[in-house]
C-alpha positions in Angstrom: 0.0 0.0 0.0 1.8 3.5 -0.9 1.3 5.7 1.6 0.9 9.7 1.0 3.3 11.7 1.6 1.1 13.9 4.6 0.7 10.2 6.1 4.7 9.7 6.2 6.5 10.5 9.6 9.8 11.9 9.4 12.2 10.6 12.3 14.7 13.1 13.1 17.7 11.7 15.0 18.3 14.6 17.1 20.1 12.9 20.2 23.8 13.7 19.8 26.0 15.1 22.1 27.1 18.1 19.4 30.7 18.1 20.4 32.2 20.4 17.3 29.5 23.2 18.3 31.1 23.5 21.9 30.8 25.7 24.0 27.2 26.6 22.3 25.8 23.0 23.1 27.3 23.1 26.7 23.9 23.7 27.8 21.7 23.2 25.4 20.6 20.2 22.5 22.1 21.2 18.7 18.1 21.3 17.6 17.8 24.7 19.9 21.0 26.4 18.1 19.7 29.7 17.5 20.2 30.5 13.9 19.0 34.1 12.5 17.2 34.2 15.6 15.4 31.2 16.6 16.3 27.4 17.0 17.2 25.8 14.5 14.4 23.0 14.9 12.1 25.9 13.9 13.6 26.3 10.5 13.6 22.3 10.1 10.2 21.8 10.9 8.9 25.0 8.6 10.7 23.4 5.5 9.4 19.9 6.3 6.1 21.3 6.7 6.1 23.3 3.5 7.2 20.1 2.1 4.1 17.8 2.9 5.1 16.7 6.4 2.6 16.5 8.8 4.1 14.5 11.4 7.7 14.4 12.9 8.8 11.7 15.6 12.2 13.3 17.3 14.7 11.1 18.1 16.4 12.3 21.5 18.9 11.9 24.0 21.3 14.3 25.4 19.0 17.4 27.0 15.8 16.0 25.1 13.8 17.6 27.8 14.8 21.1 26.5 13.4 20.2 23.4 9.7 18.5 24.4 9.5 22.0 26.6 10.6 24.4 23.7 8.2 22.8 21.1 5.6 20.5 22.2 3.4 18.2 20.8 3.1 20.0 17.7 4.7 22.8 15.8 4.5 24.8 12.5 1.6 22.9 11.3 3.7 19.1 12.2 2.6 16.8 15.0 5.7 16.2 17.2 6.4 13.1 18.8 9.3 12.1 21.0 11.4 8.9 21.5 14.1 8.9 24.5 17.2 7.2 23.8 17.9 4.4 26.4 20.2 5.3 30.0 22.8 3.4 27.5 23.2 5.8 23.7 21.5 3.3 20.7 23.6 4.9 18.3 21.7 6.8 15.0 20.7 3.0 14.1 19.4 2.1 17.5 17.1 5.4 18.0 15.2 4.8 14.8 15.1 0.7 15.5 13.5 2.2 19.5 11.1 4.4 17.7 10.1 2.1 15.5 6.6 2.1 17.2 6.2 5.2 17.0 7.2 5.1 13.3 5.2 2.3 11.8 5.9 0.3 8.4 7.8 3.9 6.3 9.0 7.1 7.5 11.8 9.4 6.4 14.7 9.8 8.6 17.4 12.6 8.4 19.4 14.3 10.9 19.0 16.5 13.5 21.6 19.0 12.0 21.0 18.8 8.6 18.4 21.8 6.7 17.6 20.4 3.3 15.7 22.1 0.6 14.6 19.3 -1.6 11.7 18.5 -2.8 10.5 15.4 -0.8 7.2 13.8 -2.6 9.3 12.9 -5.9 11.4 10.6 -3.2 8.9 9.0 -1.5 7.1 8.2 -4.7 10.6 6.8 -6.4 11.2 4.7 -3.4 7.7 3.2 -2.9 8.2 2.1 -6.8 11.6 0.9 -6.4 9.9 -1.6 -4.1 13.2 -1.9 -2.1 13.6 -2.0 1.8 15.2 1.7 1.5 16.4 4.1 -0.4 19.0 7.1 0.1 19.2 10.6 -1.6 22.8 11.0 -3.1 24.1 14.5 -4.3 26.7 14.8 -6.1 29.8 16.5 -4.3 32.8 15.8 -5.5 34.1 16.4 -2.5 33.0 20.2 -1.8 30.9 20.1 0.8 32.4 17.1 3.1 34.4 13.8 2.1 32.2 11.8 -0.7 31.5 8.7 0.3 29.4 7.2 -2.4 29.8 5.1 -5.7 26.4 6.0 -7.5 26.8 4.4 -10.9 24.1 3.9 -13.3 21.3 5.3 -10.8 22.5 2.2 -8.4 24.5 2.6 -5.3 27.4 0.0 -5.7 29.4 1.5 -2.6 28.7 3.3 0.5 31.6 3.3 3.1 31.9 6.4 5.6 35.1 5.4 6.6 37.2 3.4 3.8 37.5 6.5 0.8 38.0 5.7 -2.8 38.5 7.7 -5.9 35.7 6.9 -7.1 33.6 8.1 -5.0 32.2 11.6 -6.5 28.8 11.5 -4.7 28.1 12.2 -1.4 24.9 11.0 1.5 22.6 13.8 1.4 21.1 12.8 5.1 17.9 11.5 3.9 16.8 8.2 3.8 13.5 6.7 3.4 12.8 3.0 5.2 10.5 0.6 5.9 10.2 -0.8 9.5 11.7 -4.5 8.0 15.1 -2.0 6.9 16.0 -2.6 10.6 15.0 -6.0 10.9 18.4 -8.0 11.6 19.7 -5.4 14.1 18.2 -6.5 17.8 16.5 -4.0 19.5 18.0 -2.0 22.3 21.3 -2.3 21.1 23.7 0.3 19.8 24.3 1.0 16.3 25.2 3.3 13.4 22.4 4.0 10.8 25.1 3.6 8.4 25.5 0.3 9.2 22.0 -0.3 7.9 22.0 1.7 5.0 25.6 -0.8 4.0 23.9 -3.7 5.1 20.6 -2.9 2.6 23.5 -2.4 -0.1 25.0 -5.7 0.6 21.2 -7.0 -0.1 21.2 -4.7 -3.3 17.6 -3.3 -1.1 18.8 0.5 -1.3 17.3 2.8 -4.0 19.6 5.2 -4.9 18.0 8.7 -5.7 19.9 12.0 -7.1 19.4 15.6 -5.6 20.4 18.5 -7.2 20.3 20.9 -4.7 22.8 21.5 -2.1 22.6 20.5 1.5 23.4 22.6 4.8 24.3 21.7 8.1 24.8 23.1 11.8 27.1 20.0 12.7 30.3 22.1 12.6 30.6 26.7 13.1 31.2 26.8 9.5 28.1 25.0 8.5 26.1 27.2 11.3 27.5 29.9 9.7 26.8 29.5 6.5 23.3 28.4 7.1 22.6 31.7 9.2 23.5 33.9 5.8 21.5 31.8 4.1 18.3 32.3 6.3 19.2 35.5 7.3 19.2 36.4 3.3 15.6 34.9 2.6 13.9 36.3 5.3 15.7 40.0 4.6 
C-alpha cells in the first residue's frame, strides 16, 4: 500500500552530544541552536512542513527535555512526537530501531543537523516504486561540501563506506533516507548502532534505491556550517 506523503512521519535523530559546536551546546541540544534568531528546529520543521510533512517523531537523548519543553506536541503545522534514547546511547541506528513504534511500516529519517531544501514527494514516490527495503538521496559532491562517500553508478549505489574513501567516489549522502520498519529487521533492539551500518547492510542485499538531488545540503554540525546556514536564512527572510 503506498502511503501519501502527509501520512509519512519523518524521524529526526536529534540525540547527539554536538561536540564540534562546543561551547554553544554546553547547555543546550544542537536542535535549539539559535540561527537568524530562533532554533534551528524551527527552520527544520517550517521546511518539512512546506514540504508535505505532517508528522515528525524526534529522536532524542542528550538534554531531550529542552526540546519537548521548547516545542511540544506540535509545531508549525507538524505533529511532534518524542522517543528517548535508552540510560545506554543506541547509536543513530538504534534510535530509529526504539522508535520504530512510534514510526510504523515507512518514515523518512534525516538528521537533526541537517536543513535540506529538496523536494520530498518525488522521493517518497521513487522509493515506494523501487519496491526496495530503502532508499538514500545522493548529491553529487565531488568532495565540496564534506568527504564523498558514495559510488552511485548507473542510478545504483554500488558502494557506501563512511570510513574506507575511494577515488571513485564523487557522490556524497545527502542525510535523507526513506525506510520501511523491516530496513531494521536484523539489528536486535535496544542495542547500539550506526544507521550507516543499515544503510551498508541494505546495499549488501542490493535493497537500497539510490535517488539523485540536485540541490545542495546545509548543516549546523560544525561553526562553519552554522555559519553558512545563518547567511542563508538570514538572506531569505531579509
Amino acid at each position: 500500500m503506498s502511503l501519501s506523503l502527509s501520512q509519512i512521519p519523518v524521524a529526526i535523530l536529534a540525540g547527539g552530544l554536538a561536540t564540534r559546536l562546543r561551547p554553544l551546546t554546553e547547555k543546550i541540544p544542537k536542535s535549539l541552536v539559535p540561527v537568524a534568531g530562533r532554533p534551528f528546529l524551527a527552520h527544520q520543521l517550517e521546511l518539512l512542513h512546506r514540504r508535505g510533512i505532517r508528522r515528525a517523531v524526534l529522536c532524542v537523548g542528550h538534554l531531550g527535555e529542552m526540546i519537548q519543553r521548547e516545542f511540544g506536541g506540535e509545531k508549525s503545522g507538524v505533529k511532534l512526537e518524542y522517543s528517548f534514547d535508552s540510560p545506554k546511547p543506541l547509536g543513530t541506528g538504534g534510535a530509529l530501531k526504539h522508535a520504530l513504534p512510534l514510526l510504523g511500516p515507512e518514515f523518512f529519517a534525516l538528521y537533526g543537523d541537517s536543513y535540506l531544501p529538496v523536494e520530498l514527494a518525488p522521493v517518497a514516490e521513487f522509493f515506494q516504486r523501487s519496491g526496495r527495503l530503502g532508499c538514500m538521496t545522493v548529491y553529487r559532491n565531488e568532495g565540496r561540501f564534506d568527504a564523498s562517500n558514495v559510488v552511485f553508478r548507473n542510478g545504483e549505489i554500488v558502494v557506501y563506506d563512511k570510513k574506507h574513501r575511494s577515488p571513485e567516489m564523487r557522490h556524497i549522502d545527502y542525510g535523507l533516507s526513506v525506510f520501511k520498519a523491516a530496513a531494521l529487521g536484523n539489528f536486535p533492539a535496544g542495542s547500539p548502532f550506526d544507521l550507516a551500518e543499515v544503510l551498508a547492510e541494505l546495499v549488501r542485499q542490493r535493497q537500497l534505491a539510490g535517488y539523485e538531488v540536485r540541490e545542495r545540503f546545509y548543516e549546523i554540525g560544525s561553526p562553519a556550517g552554522l555559519a553558512e546556514l545563518e547567511t542563508l536564512l538570514q538572506s531569505k527572510s531579509s
